[in-house]
C-alpha positions as semicolon CSV with decimal commas, in nm:
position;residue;x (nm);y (nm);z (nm)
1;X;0,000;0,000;0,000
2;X;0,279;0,252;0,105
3;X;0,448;0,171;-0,203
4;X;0,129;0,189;-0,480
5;X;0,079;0,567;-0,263
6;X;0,445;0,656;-0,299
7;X;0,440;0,563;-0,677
8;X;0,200;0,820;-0,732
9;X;0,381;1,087;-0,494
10;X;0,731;1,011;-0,379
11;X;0,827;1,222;-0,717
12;X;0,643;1,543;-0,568
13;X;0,844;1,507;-0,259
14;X;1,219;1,593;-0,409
15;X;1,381;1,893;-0,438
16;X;1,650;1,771;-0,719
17;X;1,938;1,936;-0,607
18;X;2,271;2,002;-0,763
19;X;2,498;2,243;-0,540
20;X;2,842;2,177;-0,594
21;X;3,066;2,416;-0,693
22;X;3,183;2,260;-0,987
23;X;2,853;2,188;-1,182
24;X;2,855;2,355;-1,507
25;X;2,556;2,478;-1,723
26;X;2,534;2,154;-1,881
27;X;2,465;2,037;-1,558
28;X;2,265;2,224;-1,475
29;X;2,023;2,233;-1,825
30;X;2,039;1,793;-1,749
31;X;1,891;1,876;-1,435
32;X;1,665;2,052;-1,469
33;X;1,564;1,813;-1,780
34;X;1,530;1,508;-1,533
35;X;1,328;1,711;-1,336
36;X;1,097;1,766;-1,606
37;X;1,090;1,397;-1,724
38;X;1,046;1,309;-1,351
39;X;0,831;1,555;-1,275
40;X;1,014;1,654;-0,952
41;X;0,871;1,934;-0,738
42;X;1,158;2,140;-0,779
43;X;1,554;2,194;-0,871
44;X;1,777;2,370;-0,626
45;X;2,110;2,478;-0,740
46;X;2,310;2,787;-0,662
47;X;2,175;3,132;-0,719
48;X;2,415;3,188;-1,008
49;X;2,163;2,932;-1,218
50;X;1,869;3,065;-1,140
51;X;1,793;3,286;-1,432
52;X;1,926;2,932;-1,653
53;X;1,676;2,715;-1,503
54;X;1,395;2,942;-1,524
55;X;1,469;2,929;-1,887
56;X;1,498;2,608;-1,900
57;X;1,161;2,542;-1,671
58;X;0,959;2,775;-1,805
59;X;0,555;2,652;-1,866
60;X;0,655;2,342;-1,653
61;X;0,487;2,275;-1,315
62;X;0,862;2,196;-1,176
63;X;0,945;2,530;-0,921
64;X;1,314;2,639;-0,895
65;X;1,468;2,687;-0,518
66;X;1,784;2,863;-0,470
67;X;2,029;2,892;-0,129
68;X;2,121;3,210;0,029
69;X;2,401;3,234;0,242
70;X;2,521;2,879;0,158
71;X;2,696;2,701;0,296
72;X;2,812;2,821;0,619
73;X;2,539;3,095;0,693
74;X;2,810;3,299;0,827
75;X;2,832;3,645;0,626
76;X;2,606;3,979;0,731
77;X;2,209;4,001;0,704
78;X;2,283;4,251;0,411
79;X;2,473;3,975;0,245
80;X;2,175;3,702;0,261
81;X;1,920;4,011;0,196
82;X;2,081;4,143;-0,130
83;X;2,131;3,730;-0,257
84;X;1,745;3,679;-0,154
85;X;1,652;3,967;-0,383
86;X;1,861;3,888;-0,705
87;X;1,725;3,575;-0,699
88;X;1,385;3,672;-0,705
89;X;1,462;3,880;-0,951
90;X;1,617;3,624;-1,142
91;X;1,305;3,438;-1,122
92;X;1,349;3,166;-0,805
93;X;0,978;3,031;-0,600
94;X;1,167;2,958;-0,284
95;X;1,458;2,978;-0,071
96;X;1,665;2,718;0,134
97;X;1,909;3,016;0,387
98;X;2,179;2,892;0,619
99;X;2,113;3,003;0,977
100;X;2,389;3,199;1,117
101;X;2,487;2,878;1,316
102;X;2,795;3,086;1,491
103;X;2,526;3,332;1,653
104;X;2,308;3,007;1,758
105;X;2,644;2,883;1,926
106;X;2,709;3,249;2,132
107;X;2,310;3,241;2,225
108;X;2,279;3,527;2,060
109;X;1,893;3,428;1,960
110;X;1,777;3,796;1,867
111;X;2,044;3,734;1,589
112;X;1,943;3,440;1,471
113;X;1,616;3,523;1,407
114;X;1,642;3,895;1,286
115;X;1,862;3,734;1,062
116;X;1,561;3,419;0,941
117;X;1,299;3,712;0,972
118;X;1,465;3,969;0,744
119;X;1,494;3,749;0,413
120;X;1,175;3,615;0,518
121;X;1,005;3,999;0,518
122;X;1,131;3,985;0,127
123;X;0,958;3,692;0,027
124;X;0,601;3,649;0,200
125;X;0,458;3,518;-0,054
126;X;0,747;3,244;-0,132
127;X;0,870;2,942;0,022
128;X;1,164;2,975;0,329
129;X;1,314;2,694;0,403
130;X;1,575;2,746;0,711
131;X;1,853;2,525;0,707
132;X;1,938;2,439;1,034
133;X;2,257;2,236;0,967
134;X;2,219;1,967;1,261
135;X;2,538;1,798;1,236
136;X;2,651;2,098;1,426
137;X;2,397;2,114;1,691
138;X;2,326;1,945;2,017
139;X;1,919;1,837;2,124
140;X;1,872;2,146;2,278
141;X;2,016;2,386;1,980
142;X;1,825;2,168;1,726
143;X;1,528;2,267;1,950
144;X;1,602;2,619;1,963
145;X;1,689;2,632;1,604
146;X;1,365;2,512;1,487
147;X;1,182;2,747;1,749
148;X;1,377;3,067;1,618
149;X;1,279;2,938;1,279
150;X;0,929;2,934;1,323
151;X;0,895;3,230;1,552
152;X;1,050;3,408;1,206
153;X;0,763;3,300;0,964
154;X;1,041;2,995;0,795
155;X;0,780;2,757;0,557
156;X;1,002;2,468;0,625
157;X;1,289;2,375;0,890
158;X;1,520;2,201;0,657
159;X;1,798;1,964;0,823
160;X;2,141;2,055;0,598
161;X;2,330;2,146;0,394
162;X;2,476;1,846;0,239
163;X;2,800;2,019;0,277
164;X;2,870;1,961;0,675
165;X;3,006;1,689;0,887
166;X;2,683;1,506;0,841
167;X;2,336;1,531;0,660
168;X;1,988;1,449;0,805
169;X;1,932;1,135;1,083
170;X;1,593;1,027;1,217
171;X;1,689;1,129;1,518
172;X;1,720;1,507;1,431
173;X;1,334;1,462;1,216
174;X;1,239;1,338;1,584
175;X;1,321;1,604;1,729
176;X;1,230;1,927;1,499
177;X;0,874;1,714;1,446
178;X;0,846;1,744;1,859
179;X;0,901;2,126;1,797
180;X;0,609;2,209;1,522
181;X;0,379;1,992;1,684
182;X;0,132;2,276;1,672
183;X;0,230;2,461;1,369
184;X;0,169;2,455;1,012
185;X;0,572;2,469;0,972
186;X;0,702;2,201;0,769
187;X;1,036;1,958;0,763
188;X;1,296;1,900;0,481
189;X;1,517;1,619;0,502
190;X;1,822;1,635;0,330
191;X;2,217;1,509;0,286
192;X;2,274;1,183;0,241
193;X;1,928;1,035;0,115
194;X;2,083;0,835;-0,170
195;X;1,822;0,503;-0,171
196;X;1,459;0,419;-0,188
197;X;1,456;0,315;0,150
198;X;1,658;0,605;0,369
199;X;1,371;0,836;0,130
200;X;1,037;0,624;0,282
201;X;1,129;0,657;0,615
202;X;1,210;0,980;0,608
203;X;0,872;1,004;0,496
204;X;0,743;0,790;0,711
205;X;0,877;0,962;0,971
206;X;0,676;1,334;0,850
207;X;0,899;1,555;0,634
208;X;0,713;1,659;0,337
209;X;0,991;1,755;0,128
210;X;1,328;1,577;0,073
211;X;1,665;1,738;-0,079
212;X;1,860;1,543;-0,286
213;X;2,084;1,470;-0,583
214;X;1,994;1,117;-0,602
215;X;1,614;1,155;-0,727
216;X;1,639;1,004;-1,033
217;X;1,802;0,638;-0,899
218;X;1,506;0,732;-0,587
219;X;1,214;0,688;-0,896
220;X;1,379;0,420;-1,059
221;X;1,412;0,218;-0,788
222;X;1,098;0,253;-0,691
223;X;0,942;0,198;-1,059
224;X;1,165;-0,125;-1,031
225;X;1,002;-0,265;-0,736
226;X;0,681;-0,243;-0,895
């Protein structure tokens, strides 16, 4: 049964992702070609490719995400502000931004979230997704993380980069799900999801959108096991 429901939907759950600094525009035009024949929910590369893929995507249903402030979240407010905006203009529907994980570290909360808040003030009609970048946090800074997140109007808590010491465990979806218990914020699980199976229980366990590079072998293996 999960797997007849996830035939029809697992597709709608991926971000396809390509972030790394050496993709080229070829790359990035196959992507966003896969994501088309896949019919992923979105691509999400760097903000340099926007204005490409919304070439590339344009009267498809797939949505184009962009990072600000990737991958360390550590430059000014300004910095993530002026990124946010070019990318709109360039044409992006939503934004994954790295939380200033330094200020999270000092407890220097008003930072944090004057920091989620002011890109967030730019797009209120878009998606946020806030990158919390677990691998770096204990229990209680995941918690606090997630909280600032919300408190700042964030769409979706998002796990990682894909760039840190780790990507997404169950463990850390356990925990940001205990935080937005009564919310309408959402999870995004991402880093590391490479198989069929790591991508069902992340569902299973509640996120409603998964990052990843590995969408394509994700579909086929589940249109194999059909």
């Amino acid at each position: 049964m999960l797997l007849d429901l996830l035939h029809m939907k697992l597709n709608t759950y991926i971000d396809h992702t390509l972030l790394k600094p050496t993709a080229t525009e070829t790359d990035i035009i196959k992507l966003c070609k896969e994501a088309i024949d896949y019919n992923f929910f979105s691509v999400c590369v760097n903000s340099c490719y926007v204005s490409l893929a919304k070439q590339q995507l344009q009267n498809t249903s797939v949505k184009i995400c962009t990072v600000v402030g990737f991958p360390l979240g550590a430059m000014s407010t300004k910095a993530k502000v002026f990124e946010t905006q070019q990318a709109i203009t360039d044409g992006t529907d939503e934004i994954d931004m790295v939380i200033n994980i330094g200020f999270l570290k000092s407890k220097n909360f008003d930072a944090v979230w004057k920091d989620i808040e002011a890109v967030k003030t730019l797009i209120p009609n878009k998606t946020l997704k806030v990158i919390i970048e677990t691998c770096y946090l204990d229990e209680f800074e995941i918690i606090k993380a997630s909280e600032l997140a919300i408190q700042s109007g964030a769409d979706y808590i998002k796990t990682s980069t894909g760039f840190g010491a780790e990507g997404a465990t169950f463990n850390d979806i356990r925990i940001m799900k205990s935080v937005i218990t009564n919310c309408g914020t959402k999870i995004k699980a991402s880093g590391g999801i490479r198989d069929l199976e790591t991508a069902i229980q992340y569902i299973k366990l509640g996120v409603d959108r998964i990052g990843t590079s590995s969408g394509v072998k994700i579909i086929d293996e589940l249109n194999n096991s059909m």
